[in-house]
N, C-alpha and C positions, 0 to 999 in steps of 0.2 A: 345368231338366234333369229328363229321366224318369228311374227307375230302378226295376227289376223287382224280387220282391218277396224273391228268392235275393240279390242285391247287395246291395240295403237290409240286411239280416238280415245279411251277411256284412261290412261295412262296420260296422256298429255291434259286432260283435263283436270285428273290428278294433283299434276305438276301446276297448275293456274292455283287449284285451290289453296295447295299446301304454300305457294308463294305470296298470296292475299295482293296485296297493292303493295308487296315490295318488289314488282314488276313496275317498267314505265308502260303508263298507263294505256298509251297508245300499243304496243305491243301486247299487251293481255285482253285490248279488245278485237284486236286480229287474230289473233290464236283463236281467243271465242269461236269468232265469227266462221274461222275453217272447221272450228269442233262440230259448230252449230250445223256448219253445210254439208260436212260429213253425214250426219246424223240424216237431216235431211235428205240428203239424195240413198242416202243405205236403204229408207224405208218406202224410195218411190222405186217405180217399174226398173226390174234389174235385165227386161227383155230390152230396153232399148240402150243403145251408144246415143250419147250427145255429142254430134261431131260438128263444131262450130268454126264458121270460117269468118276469121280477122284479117282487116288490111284497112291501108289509108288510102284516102283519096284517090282514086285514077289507077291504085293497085290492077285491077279486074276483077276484084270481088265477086262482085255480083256477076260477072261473066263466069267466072269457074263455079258457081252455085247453079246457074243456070245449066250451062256445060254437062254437069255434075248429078241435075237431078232430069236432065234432058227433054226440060221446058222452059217456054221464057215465064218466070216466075217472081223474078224481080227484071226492078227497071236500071238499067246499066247507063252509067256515063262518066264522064270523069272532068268536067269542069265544076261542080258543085257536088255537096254528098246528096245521094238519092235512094238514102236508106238511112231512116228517122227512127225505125221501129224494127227488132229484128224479124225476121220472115221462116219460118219453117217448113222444113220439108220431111213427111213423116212419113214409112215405111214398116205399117206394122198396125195394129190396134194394141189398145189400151194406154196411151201414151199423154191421155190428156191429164193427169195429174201432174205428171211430170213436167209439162210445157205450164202447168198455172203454176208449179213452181218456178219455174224459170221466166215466169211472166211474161211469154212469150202470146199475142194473141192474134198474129195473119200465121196458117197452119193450112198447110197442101197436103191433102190425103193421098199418097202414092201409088200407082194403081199396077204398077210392076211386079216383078216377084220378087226383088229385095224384101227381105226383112229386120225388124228391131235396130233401124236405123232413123235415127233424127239428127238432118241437117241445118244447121241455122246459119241464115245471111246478117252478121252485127253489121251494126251503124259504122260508121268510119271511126278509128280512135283518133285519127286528127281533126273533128270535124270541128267546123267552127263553130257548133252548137254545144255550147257544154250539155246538153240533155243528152244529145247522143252520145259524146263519149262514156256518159257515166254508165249511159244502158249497154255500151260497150262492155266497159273496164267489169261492169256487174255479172254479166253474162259470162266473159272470160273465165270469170273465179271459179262461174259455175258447172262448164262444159265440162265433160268427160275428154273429148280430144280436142286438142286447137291444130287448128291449122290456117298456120299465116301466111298471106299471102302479099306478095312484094313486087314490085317490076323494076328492070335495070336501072332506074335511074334514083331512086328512094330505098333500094333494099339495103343499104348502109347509114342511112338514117340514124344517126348519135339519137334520139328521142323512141323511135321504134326499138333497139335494142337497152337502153338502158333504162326506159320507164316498162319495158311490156317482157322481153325476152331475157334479159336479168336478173329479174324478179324469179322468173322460172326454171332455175337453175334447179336441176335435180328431178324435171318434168321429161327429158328428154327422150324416154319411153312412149309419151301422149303426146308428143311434140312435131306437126310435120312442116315443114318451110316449103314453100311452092314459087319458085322464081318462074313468074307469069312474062306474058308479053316476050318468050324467046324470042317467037316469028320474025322481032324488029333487026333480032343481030344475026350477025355472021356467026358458025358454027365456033369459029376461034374465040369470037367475044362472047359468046355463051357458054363455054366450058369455060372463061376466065373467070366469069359474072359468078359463073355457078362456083369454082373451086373458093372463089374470097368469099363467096357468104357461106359458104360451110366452115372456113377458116372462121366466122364472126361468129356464128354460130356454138361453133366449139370454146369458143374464149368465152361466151357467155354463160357457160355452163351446161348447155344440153346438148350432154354428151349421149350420144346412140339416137339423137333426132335424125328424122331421113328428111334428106333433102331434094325435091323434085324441080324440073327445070321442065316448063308444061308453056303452052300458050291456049286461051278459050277459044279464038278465033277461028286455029287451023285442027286444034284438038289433040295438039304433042302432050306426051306423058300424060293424060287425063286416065286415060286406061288405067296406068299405074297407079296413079292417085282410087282412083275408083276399086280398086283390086284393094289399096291398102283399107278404106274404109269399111269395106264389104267384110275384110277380115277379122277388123278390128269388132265390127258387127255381131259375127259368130262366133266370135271367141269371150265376148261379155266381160274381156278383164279391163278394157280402160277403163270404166269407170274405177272399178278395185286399185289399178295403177296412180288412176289420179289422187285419188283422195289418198291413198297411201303415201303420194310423195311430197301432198300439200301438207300432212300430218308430218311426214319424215321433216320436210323444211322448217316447216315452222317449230318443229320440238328442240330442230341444232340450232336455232335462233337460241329458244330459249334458252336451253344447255349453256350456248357459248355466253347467254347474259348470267348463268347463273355462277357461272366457274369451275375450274376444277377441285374434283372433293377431294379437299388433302385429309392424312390419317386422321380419324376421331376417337380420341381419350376419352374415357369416363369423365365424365365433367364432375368438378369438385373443389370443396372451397380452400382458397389457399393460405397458408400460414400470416399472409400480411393481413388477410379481410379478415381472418377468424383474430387475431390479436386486437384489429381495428376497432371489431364489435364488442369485444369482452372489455376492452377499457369504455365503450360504450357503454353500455350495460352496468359497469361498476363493477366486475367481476374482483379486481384488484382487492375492492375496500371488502365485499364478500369472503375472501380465501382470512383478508387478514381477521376479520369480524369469526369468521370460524378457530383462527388461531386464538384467537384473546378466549373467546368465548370455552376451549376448550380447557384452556391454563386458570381461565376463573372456576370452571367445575371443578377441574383436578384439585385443586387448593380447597377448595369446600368439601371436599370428599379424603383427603389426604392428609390435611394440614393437620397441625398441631391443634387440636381441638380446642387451647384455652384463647389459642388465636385467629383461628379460621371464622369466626363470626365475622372478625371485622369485614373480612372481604364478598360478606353481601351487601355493602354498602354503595360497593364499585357496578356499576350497573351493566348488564349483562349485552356484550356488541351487539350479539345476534337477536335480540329482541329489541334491541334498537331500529334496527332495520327491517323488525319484521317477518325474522326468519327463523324463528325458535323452534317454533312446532310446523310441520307440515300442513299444509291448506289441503282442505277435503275436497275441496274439486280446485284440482291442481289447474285445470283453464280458466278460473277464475281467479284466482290468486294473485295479487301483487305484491309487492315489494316498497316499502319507504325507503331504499336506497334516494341521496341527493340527485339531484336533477344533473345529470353531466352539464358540464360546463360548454358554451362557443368551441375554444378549441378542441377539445375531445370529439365532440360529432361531427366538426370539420373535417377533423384526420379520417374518424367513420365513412361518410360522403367519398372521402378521398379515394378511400380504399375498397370501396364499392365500385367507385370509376375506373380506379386502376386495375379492377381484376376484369369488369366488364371490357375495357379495353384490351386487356392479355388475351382475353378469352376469346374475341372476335379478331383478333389482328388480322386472321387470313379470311377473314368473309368479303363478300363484297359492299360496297360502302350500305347500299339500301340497306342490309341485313345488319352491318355492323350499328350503323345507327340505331333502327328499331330493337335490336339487343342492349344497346348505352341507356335509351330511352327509359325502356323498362326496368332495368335495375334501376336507373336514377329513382322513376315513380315508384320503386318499394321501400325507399329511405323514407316515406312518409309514412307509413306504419311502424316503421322498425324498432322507434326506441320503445315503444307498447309493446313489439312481440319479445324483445332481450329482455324488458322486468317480467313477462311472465314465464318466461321461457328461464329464468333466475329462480322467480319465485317460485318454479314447479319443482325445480333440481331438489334430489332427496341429497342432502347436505348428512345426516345423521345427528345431527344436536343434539339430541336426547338421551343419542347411546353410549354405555357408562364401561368400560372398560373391565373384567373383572378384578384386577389389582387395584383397582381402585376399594374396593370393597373391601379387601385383607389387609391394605394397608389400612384402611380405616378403622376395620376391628384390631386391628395390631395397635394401632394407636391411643384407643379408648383401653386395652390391657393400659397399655404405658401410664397412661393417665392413672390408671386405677392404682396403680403401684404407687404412683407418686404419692397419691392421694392418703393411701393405707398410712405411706408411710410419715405424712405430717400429720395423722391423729397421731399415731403413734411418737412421735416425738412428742406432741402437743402433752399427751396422757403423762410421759417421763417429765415437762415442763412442770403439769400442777403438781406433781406426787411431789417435787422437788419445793415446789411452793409454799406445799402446806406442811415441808418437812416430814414425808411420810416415807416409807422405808421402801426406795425402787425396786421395780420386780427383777429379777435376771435380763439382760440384754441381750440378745444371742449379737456375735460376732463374726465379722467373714476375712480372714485374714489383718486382723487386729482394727477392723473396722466395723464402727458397728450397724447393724443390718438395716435398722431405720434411716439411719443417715446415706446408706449407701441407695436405699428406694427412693429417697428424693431428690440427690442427688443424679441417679440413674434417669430417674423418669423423665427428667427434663433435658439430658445430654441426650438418653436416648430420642427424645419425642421430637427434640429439634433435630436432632441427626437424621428422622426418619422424613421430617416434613421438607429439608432439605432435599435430602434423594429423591422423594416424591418431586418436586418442583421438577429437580432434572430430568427426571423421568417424563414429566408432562409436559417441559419442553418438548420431547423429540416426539412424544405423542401430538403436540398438538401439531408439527410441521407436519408428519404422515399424516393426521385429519385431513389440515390444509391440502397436502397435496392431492387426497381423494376427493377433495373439493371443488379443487381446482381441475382438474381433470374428467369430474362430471359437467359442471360448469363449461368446460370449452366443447364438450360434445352438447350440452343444451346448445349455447351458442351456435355451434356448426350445423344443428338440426336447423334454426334459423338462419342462417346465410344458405343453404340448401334452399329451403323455400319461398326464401321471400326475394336473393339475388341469385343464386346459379340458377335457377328451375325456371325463372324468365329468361337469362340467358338461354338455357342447353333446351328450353322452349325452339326459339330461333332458329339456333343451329339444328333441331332437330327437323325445324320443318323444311330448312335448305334440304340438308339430306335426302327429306323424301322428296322434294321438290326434283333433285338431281337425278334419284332413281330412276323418278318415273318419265322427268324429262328423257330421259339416257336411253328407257324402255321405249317410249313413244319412237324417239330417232332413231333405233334398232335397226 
């Protein structure tokens, strides 16, 4: 996949944002600082190449710049550094924004027919003046092509390659090495010189750097060196190259801090944390307060009417707790459920950690922490959000079953029968009393009819309030378990919100973090 060098640069910025300071710190302000100088150099003169020549001490630096721009222009020597402040040499107009950004301020107007070519002389990187290294190492980051320059006897330097040439692994397009000072060796020990720093060079990672073997004195390989600049000149992509591969480097930095994205599941809450919270919450005393609650209506709507009073005495679960009728504005609502006890919200806690811990196992430690972190700080709302998130649940309390109804008018017939039938005894009692001559009896298989309605009415009435009972047993478990099963999705709508949704927060910002990391280093 291509990508241009405004998307690169915006992509790995991307990646900073979406990652906050679960980057180490130091790394998020380097990355910055390449996004920044990308930025930077994209919107100054894209006519000229910044072609900057690095070396230490007694390299020839300042000889092949001179050499190079075919004046003496700096002052050359090699027992001390003699280059405090870098020197530029400019071929082209319009170039002076670019050198105030590069805070570059000695500038030689070139009066040749090269064009959109700026040469800069750095300070030595080994100078014993920490000032100039820094204007060194500053300058480095900022050129568009480096070319460093070495002589036989320091170009193996452990400090020159693993502070300067290391770092720029992946540069090796903008990258040229100039082994100076040949004139001193034999032709043998200068193809040796030259083969092992290409060897050192390729171990360093810049891989496709060209390697020139020149001296300033006599003017070997200068031509070529000068051939490659000129080119590099009209062709206007090192800078594009550079900053594309300081952007490449530093995105596989990030990348490799970030890890690899293994499969991402719908995040969602799992059977231990949703059981966790609903004994939180008091779901448990809920389901059963629905169960009593509905076995107490049934019996008041069912029962044997000469006995069903007593059982408004027994007082009603669910308005015990405050859940009888539904709250008008269900987010205001709470619940008089007891206060869960120590151990129940420990286990809670518990299982808040344990699922934030499942859930990040494969992150890396930064992310898995600030993901732990966060669930822990929503256990501080939580017991508030499970009672309202209880007290919104539509439980159904209210709603009366229609057998309840039938058996209830069925029950009040029963009664009425009973009833007919001890006047009617009663009437045959006084007639009998006052010795008066009984009316006819009607009879039902040599049983007589009064006696069998009040007899009946009471077998029947308790036989009917029995059945009812059973009946509302199994009704109230089916309540319960519609109860219980809105209840665990209230529940689960909180643990969505208030623990997975900080976690799959997290992991969701890795993810984009990776994407765009991944884009950027494309």
């Amino acid at each position: 996949m291509t990508i241009d060098l405004a998307a690169r640069t915006q992509a790995l910025e991307d990646a900073l944002d979406a990652a906050g300071d679960r980057l180490p710190s130091a790394q998020v302000d380097d990355a910055r600082a390449v996004v920044a100088h990308a930025r930077e150099r994209g919107g100054l003169s894209a006519e000229h190449t910044v072609a900057a020549l690095a070396g230490a001490t007694g390299s020839g630096k300042s000889s092949v710049f001179n050499a190079l721009a075919g004046q003496q222009l700096a002052t050359a020597g090699v027992q001390r550094p003699t280059t405090s402040h870098a020197l530029a040499a400019v071929w082209g107009e319009g170039a002076e924004p670019l050198l105030d950004w590069l805070e570059v301020g000695r500038r030689h107007e070139m009066t040749d027919a090269r064009r959109g070519l700026v040469l800069l002389d750095l300070p030595d990187h080994d100078s014993i003046v920490v000032e100039h290294r820094i204007r060194a190492e500053r300058l480095v980051e900022r050129a568009d092509l480096l070319v460093w320059v070495v002589d036989p006897q320091k170009y193996a330097d452990a400090a020159l390659h693993e502070r300067y040439l290391r770092p720029l692994a992946g540069h090796g397009d903008v990258t040229v090495v100039v082994l100076n000072q040949v004139d001193r060796l034999s032709a043998q020990e200068a193809a040796t010189c030259l083969a092992d720093l290409e060897r050192l060079v390729a171990e360093d990672g810049l891989v496709g750097a060209r390697v020139v073997a020149a001296s300033a004195r006599t003017g070997q390989g200068l031509d070529a060196l000068r051939a490659m600049l000129d080119q590099a000149a009209a062709k206007r992509e090192a800078s594009t190259r550079r900053w594309a591969a300081d952007l490449r480097t530093t995105a596989t930095a990030v990348s490799a801090e970030l890890g690899a994205a293994p499969r991402r599941e719908p995040a969602r809450p799992t059977a231990r944390l949703v059981t966790g919270l609903e004994r939180a919450a008091g779901v448990p005393t809920v389901v059963s307060a629905v169960r009593g609650s509905f076995r107490r209506d049934a019996h008041a709507a069912t029962g044997w009417p000469v006995t069903r009073w007593l059982g408004r005495f027994r007082p009603d679960p669910l308005r015990r707790i405050g859940l009888r009728t539904p709250a008008a504005r269900p987010e205001l609502a709470r619940t008089s459920l007891p206060t869960a006890t120590p151990t129940v919200l420990a286990a809670a806690r518990t299982a808040v950690r344990d699922y934030a811990a499942e859930a990040t196992a494969a992150l890396p430690d930064a992310w898995a922490l600030d993901a732990r972190r966060r669930a822990s700080a929503s256990t501080e709302g939580l017991a508030d959000a499970l009672d309202q998130a209880v007290a919104g649940t539509q439980l159904d309390a209210a709603k009366r079953p229609a057998w309840w109804r039938a058996v209830g008018v069925l029950q009040w017939v029963v009664l009425g029968v009973l009833v007919v039938g001890l006047l009617w005894l009663a009437v045959l009692a006084v007639l009998d009393y006052f010795r008066l001559p009984p009316p006819p009896v009607a009879e039902w298989h040599d049983f007589p009819v009064p006696t069998l309605m009040v007899v009946g009415g009471v077998v029947v009435g308790l036989l009917v309030a029995l059945l009812s009972r059973l009946a509302a047993a199994v009704g109230a478990r089916r309540r319960a378990g519609r109860a219980a099963r809105r209840l665990r999705r209230s529940v689960e709508a909180v643990a969505r919100d208030l623990v997975v949704a900080p976690v799959d927060a997290v992991v969701a910002d890795l993810a984009r973090a990776r994407e765009c990391a991944r884009r950027a280093a494309s």
